[in-house]
Structure formats: C-alpha cells, structure tokens
C-alpha positions in Angstrom: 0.1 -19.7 -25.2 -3.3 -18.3 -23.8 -3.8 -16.4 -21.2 -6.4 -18.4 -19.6 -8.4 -17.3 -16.5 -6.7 -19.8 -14.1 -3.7 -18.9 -15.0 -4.8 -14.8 -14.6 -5.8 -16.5 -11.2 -3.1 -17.9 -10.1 -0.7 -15.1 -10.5 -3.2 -12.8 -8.8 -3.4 -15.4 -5.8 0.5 -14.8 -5.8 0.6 -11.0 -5.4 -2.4 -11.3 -2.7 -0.2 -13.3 -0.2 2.7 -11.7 -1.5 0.7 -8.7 -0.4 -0.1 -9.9 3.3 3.3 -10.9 3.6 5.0 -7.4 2.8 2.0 -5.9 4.9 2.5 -8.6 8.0 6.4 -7.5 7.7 5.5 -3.5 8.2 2.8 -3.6 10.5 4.2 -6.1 13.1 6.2 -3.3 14.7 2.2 -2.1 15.4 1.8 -5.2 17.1 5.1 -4.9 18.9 5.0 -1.5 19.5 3.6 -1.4 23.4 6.0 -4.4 24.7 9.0 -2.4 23.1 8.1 0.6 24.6 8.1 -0.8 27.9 11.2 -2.9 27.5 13.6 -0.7 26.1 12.0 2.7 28.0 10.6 4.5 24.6 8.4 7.7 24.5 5.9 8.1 22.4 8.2 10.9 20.7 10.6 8.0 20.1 8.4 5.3 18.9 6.4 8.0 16.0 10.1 8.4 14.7 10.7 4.3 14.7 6.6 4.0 12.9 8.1 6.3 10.8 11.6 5.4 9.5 9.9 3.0 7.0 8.4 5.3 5.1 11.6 7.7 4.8 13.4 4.9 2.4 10.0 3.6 1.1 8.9 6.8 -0.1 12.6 7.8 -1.8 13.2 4.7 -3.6 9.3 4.7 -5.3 10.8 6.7 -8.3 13.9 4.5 -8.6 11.7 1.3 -7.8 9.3 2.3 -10.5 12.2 2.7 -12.9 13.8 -0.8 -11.6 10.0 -2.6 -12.5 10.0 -1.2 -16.0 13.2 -2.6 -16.5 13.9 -5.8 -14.3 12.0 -9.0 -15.1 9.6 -9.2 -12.4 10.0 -13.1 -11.4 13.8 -11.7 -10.7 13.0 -8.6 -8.8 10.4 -9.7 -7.0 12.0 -12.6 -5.0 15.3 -10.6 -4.5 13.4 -7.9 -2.8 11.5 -10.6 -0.4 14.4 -11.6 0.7 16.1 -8.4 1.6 13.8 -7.4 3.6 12.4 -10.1 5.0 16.4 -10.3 6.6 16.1 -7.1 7.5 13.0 -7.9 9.7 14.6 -10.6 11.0 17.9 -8.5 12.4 14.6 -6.1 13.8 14.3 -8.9 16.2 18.1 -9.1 17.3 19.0 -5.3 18.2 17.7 -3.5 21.3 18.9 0.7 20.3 16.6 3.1 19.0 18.9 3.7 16.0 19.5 -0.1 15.0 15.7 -0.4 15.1 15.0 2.8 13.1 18.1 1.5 10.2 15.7 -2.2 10.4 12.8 0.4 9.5 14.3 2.0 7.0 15.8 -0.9 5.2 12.9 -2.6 5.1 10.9 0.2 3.3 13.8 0.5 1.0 13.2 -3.2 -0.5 9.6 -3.2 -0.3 9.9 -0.4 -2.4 9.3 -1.5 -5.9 6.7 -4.4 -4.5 3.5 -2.3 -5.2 4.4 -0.9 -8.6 5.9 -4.2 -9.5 2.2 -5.7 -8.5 0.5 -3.2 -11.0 2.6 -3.9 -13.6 2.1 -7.6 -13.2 -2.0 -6.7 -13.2 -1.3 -4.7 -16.6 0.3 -7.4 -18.3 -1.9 -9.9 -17.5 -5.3 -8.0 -17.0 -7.6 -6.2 -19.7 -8.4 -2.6 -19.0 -11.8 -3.6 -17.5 -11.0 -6.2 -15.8 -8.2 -4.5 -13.6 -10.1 -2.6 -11.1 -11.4 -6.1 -10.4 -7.8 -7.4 -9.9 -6.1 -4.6 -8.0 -9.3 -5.2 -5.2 -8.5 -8.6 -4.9 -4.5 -8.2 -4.2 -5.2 -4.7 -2.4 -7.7 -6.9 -0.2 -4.8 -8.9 0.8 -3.2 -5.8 2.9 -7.3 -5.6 4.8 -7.7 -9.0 5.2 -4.8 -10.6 6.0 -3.8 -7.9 8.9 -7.8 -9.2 9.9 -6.6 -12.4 10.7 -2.5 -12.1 11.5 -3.7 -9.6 13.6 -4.7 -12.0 16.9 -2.1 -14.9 15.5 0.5 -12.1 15.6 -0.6 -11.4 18.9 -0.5 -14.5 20.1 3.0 -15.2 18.1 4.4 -12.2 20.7 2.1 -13.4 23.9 4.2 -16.6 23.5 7.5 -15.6 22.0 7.7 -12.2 22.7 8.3 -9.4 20.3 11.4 -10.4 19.2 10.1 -13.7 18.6 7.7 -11.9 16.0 9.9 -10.3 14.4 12.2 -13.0 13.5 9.1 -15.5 12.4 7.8 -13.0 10.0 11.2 -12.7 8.4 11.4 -16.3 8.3 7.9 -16.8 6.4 8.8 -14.1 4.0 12.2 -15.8 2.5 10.2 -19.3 2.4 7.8 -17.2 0.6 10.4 -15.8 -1.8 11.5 -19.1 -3.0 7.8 -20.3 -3.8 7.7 -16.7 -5.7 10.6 -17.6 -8.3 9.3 -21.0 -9.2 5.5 -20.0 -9.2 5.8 -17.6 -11.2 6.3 -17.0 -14.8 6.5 -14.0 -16.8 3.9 -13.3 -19.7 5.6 -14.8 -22.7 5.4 -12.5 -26.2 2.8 -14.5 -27.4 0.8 -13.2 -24.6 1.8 -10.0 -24.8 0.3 -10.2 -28.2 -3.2 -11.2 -27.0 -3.7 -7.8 -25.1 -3.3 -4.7 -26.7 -2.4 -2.8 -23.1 0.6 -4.8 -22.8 4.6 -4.7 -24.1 7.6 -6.9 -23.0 9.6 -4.3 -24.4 12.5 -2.7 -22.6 12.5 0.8 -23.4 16.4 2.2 -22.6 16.6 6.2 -22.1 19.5 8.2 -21.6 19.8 10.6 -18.1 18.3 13.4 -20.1 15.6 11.9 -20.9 14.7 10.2 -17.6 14.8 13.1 -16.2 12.3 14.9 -18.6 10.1 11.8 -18.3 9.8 12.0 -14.2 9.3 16.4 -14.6 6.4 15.3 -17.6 4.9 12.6 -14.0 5.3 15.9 -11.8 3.6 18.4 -13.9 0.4 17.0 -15.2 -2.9 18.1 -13.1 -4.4 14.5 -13.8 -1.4 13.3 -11.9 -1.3 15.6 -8.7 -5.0 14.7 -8.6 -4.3 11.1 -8.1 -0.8 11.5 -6.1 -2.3 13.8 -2.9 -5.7 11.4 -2.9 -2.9 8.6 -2.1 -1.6 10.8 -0.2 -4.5 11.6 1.9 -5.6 8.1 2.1 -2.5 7.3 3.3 -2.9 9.5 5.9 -5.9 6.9 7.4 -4.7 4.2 6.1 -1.5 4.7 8.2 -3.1 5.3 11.7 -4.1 1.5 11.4 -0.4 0.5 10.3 1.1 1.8 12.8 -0.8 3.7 16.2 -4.1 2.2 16.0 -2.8 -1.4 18.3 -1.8 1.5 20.6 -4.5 3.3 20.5 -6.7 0.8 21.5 -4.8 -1.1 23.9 -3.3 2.0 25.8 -6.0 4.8 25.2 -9.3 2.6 25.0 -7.7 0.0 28.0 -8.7 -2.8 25.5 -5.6 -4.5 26.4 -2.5 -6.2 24.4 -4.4 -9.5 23.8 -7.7 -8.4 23.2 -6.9 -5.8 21.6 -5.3 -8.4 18.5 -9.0 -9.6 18.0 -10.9 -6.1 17.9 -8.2 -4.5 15.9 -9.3 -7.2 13.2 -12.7 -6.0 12.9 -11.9 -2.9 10.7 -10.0 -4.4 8.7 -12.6 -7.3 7.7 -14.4 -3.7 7.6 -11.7 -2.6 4.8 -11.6 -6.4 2.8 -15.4 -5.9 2.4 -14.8 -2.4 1.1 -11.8 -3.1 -1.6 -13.7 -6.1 -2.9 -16.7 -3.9 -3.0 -14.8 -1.2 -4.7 -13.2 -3.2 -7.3 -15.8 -5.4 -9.1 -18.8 -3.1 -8.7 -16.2 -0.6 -10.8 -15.5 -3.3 -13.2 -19.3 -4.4 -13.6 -20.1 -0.5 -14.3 -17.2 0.1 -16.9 -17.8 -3.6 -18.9 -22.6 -2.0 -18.7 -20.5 1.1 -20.7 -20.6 3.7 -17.5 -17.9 5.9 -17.9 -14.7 6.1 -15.7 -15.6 9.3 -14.0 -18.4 7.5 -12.7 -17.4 3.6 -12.3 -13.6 4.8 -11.1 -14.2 8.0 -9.6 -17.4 8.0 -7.5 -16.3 4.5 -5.1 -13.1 6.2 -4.6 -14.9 9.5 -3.6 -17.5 7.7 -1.2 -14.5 6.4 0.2 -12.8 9.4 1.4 -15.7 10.7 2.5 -16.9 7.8 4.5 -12.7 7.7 5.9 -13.6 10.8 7.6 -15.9 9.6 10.0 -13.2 8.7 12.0 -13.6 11.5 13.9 -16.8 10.2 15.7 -15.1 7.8 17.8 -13.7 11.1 19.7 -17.4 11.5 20.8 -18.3 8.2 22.0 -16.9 6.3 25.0 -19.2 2.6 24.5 -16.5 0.2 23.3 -18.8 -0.9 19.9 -19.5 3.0 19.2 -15.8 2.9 18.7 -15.3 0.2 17.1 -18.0 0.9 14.6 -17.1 4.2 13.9 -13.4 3.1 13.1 -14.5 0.5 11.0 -17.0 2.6 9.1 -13.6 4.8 8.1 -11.5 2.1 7.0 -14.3 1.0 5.1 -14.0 3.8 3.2 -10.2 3.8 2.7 -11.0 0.0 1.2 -13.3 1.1 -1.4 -11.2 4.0 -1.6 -7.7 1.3 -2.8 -8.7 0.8 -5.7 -7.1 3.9 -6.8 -4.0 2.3 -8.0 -6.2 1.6 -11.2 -5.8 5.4 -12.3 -2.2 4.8 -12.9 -3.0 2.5 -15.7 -5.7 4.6 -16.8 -4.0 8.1 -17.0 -0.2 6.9 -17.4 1.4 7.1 -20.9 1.6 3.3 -21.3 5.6 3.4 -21.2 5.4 5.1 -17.8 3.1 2.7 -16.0 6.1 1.6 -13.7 7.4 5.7 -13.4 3.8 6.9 -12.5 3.2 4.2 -10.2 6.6 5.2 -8.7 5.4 8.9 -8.5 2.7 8.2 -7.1 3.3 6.1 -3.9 6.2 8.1 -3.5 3.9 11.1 -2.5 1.5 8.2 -0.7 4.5 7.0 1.3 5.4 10.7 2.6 2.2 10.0 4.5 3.9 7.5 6.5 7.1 9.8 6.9 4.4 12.5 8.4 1.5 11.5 10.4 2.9 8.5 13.1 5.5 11.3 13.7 2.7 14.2 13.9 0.2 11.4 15.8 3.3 10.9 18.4 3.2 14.6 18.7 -0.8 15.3 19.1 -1.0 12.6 21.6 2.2 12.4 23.4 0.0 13.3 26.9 -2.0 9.6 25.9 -4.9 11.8 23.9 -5.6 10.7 20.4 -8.3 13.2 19.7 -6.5 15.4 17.8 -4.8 12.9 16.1 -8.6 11.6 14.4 -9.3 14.9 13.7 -6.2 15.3 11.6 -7.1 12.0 9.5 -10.7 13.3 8.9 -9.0 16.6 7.2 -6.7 14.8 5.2 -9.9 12.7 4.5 -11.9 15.6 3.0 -8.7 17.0 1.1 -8.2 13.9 -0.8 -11.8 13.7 -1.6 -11.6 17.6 -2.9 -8.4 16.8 -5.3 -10.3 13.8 -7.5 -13.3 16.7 -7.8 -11.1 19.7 -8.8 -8.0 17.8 -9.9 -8.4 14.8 -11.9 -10.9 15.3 -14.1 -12.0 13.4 -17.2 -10.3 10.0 -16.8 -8.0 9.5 -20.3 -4.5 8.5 -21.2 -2.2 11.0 -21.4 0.1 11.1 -24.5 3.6 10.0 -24.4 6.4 12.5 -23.8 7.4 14.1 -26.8 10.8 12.5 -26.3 9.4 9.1 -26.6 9.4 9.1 -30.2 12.7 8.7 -30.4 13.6 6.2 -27.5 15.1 2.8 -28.6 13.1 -0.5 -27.5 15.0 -3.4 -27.9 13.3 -7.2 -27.2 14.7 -9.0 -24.3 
C-alpha cells in the first residue's frame, strides 16, 4: 500500500483538530477563569495554583507517556486518552472546591500526556525527514488557530451557559471526537513502513535496567538540554496565553469578559501565521540543500527573540499598542513551535517517543512554574513584572539553541541497544 499524499493529509488533518481539541480542553479554564473567581471567592494566589495543577501530572507522565507511544498502537492510545480526559473536563464543570477543581486539573494533564509525543510519532511514520517540519506547523497551528476562533465561541458558550456549561460541552465534543479518532484512523501498515527509511513498526522490549540507562543517555546529552530548556522557555510565553492572558486583558486592560474573547484571538491568528510560516519556509530551505542549523535553527531563534517583545506592552497604554505588541511575541513563539522537529532530528531513532517524552516533560514544568509565579508578581492586579519574566525566559531559550545545540545530527543509539530484542507485532 502507498503512502499517498491524501492519505499523509488526512491523518495530519486528524492530529490538527485532535490538537485544538486537547488545547480547547486546557485552556477553557482561561476562559473561565474570571466568573470562577467571582463565584466561588478565589484569589489570584488560589487560581495560579488551579492554572497550574495541569502541568504537575502533564509534566510527570511525559517520560512514562513517551514510553507508553513507543509501545502502544497509536489508533488505541490515542482514543483512550480522549476520553479520559475529556470526562475529566466534564466532572470540572460539576464540583465547586478548590481541591476538586485542582484533582480535574491534574487528571486532565495526566491523560493528555502522551497526546503530543504520540502526534510526533505519527508525523515520523508517515512523514519524510524533510517534509516534517512542514507537518509539525500544520498540527502545531492547530493549538494558534483554533484558540483564534474558540476563543469568542467559548466565550459566548459561558455568556450563555455559564462556566460550568463550558466545561461540560468541551468534554462532550472531545469523547464524540474520540470515536471519529478510532475509525479514522489507521496505523501505517509494514508495507509502508518499508517505503520510508525513518520509520519501524517494531516494538523494541527492554528490561528496567536498560530503561533506565536509556532515559540517563536523554538527560545527559548537550544536544538534548539545548532543545529541552528552549521548550522550556517557550513554554514560559506560550503559557501566559494558556492560562493569565483572558485575565489580563479583561481585568488589568478593562477590555471586558466578552470582548475580551474576540481581542484575545488576534495573537493567536498572530501565532497560526507564525507556525505555518516556520514550518514550510524550513522545509523549502532543507529540500534547496540549506543545512539544519540554518533551515531549523535560525526561525526557531527569530522566534525567541521576537517572544521577548512582550515586554513593550508594559510601556504603552493605547489598546492596539497592546495588542500589537502581544501579538508580535506570540508570533514569535509560532515560528518558534516548530521545535518539536529536533526530536526527530537529534533522537536515536528508537527513542523518538523517550526524547519527545523528555523533552515536554521539562516544557511542561513551565506550566507547573510561571501561572503560579505570574499569580505571585501580580497578585496587587499588576502584570508588569510578570511580562518582564516572559521576555527573560525569552532570551534564555534563545541563548541555549546558540551555546547548546549545536550542529544538528542524530545521535547514535545507546550502546545497550545492540542487544535489545525487537519482536514484530
């Protein structure tokens, strides 16, 4: 069977709404965030810890989750996962304590765990090496440009059904969801394994010794930490907008709950057109022969740099300066997403899933630190230390692909490998 491009297509179109799903069931709690706090009393102490929660299971269970994609068929994982959380979002909606709504967070992040190394390993299977930069832009768009557009509908959804209301719809689109998921999808048979050399069906079994040398080989390369603290870093932006930004406008600008839904979509059209950007101008300079230290390295660099002009919108009071300098930031962190395609390009090819793992495990610690340290920096209602924090992280990303990551290459397998079984499924 060949691996045509419409099928390539179709499965891409899959992880891109699968992507705005699993970003519509994290970030409504954004959305929600200012009628919870009035209903149920919450400080902004309180509601940093509950912006927060998901990233304490999300980030533990990227190692594990990594470990489950290289192992589980993905047209089985995939659903499963979709379903458990999209419950969980749904039982969001039914409690009214601080500590129910905090174990919703948390067990939400725990099954949306494996999702994003689950959606590289799909792009890696069914994706040539230069066409994957390409691929990971147009499912990464998903998170920019679907929040774009559920942003005002999820507004509305709470204007007319309150935030409850939200939370139970979005848990209700996600399980319909995971049914189209199994039946959609297929996983890439052996003969279409065979007609790209970057991919293997295999199931590679290792005992506990040697899964534990494999994750110290993830945590002790340079190459590596290069790419883990620039996810980290871009994390740090990238969360702001996940979680404080609906806050920050409605509360500290006085935009408003409604309006605030509609100018809250303009960065993150800002971010679509920045991933897509990213992506295919990267693929169009790798397949003209430009080296991946240029066609990889230099969008993802702009990015961080441009992330950090975030800080701006502390100088300005003019509702568009704002908006344009937040938009000009998330811009950056768009062209900036395609960095998931350095797992691919550095991993040992039988540690896509484990790397990928690694490495938003130290993105999601982002989300365990800065809504908690934004709570803190502007629990008196002023977010100006808050933006300068993001630009720092900004810059320190930007600094770790320069001295860190170096010359783009594979790095070879673990010596242990050689001896692993692989045994057909």
């Amino acid at each position: 069977m060949q691996r045509t491009p419409r099928k390539k297509y179709a499965v891409l179109a899959l992880i891109f709404i699968s992507v705005v799903i699993n970003y519509m069931d994290r970030t409504n709690i954004s959305v929600a965030a200012s009628a919870m706090t009035k209903e149920l009393g919450l400080t902004p102490i309180q509601m940093g810890l509950i912006f927060s929660a998901f990233a304490w299971t999300y980030s533990i269970i990227q190692i594990p989750g990594g470990m489950l994609v290289d192992a589980i068929k993905v047209r089985i994982l995939y659903p499963f996962i979709l379903v458990a959380w999209s419950m969980a979002t749904i039982v969001q909606g039914l409690v009214s304590s601080v500590s129910a709504i905090v174990g919703c967070r948390m067990a939400i992040g725990f099954f949306e765990a494996p999702s994003y190394p689950a959606n590289n390993k799909i792009v890696t299977e069914w994706f040539s090496a230069n066409e994957r930069a390409g691929a990971i832009a147009v499912y990464t768009s998903g998170q920019f440009i679907g929040l774009a557009f559920l942003m005002p509908v999820l507004a509305l959804i709470q204007h007319t059904f309150g935030w409850r209301g939200l939370f139970i719809i979005s848990g209700l689109v996600g399980i319909a969801w995971a049914a189209i998921w199994y039946f959609a999808y297929k996983d890439p048979s052996d003969a279409e394994a065979s007609h790209s050399p970057d991919s293997t069906h295999a199931v590679t079994y290792y005992s506990a010794s040697e899964n534990w040398s494999r994750l110290a080989f993830a945590f002790t390369q340079k190459k590596l930490w290069g790419v883990y603290i620039g996810q980290f870093c871009l994390g740090g932006t990238m969360i702001f907008f996940l979680t404080w930004f609906p806050t920050y406008l409605a509360e500290y600008r006085g935009y408003g709950e409604l309006n605030t839904g509609f100018i809250a979509s303009i960065p993150f059209l800002a971010a679509f057109c920045g991933v897509l950007l990213s992506g295919f101008l990267s693929d169009k300079l790798v397949k003209k022969g430009v080296s991946n230290e240029v066609a990889r390295k230099t969008p993802i660099m702009a990015g961080l740099l441009l992330s950090s002009t975030i800080v701006g919108a502390n100088f300005v009071e003019n509702q568009a300066l704002v908006t344009l300098f937040l938009s000009i930031s998330f811009f950056g962190n768009g062209l900036a997403s395609i960095n998931w395609v350095f797992v691919s390009l550095i991993a040992p090819k039988s540690m896509v899933g484990l790397v990928g793992g690694c490495f938003n495990f130290i993105g999601g610690l982002a989300a365990v630190i800065v809504p908690v340290a934004i709570g803190y920096l502007a629990k008196d209602g002023d977010f100006s230390g808050a933006l300068i924090m993001i630009t720092g992280l900004a810059l320190v990303g930007l600094f770790s692909y320069v001295f860190l990551v170096g010359k783009v290459e594979v790095l070879e397998e673990p010596v242990q490998h050689q001896s692993s079984k692989r045994v057909m499924p």
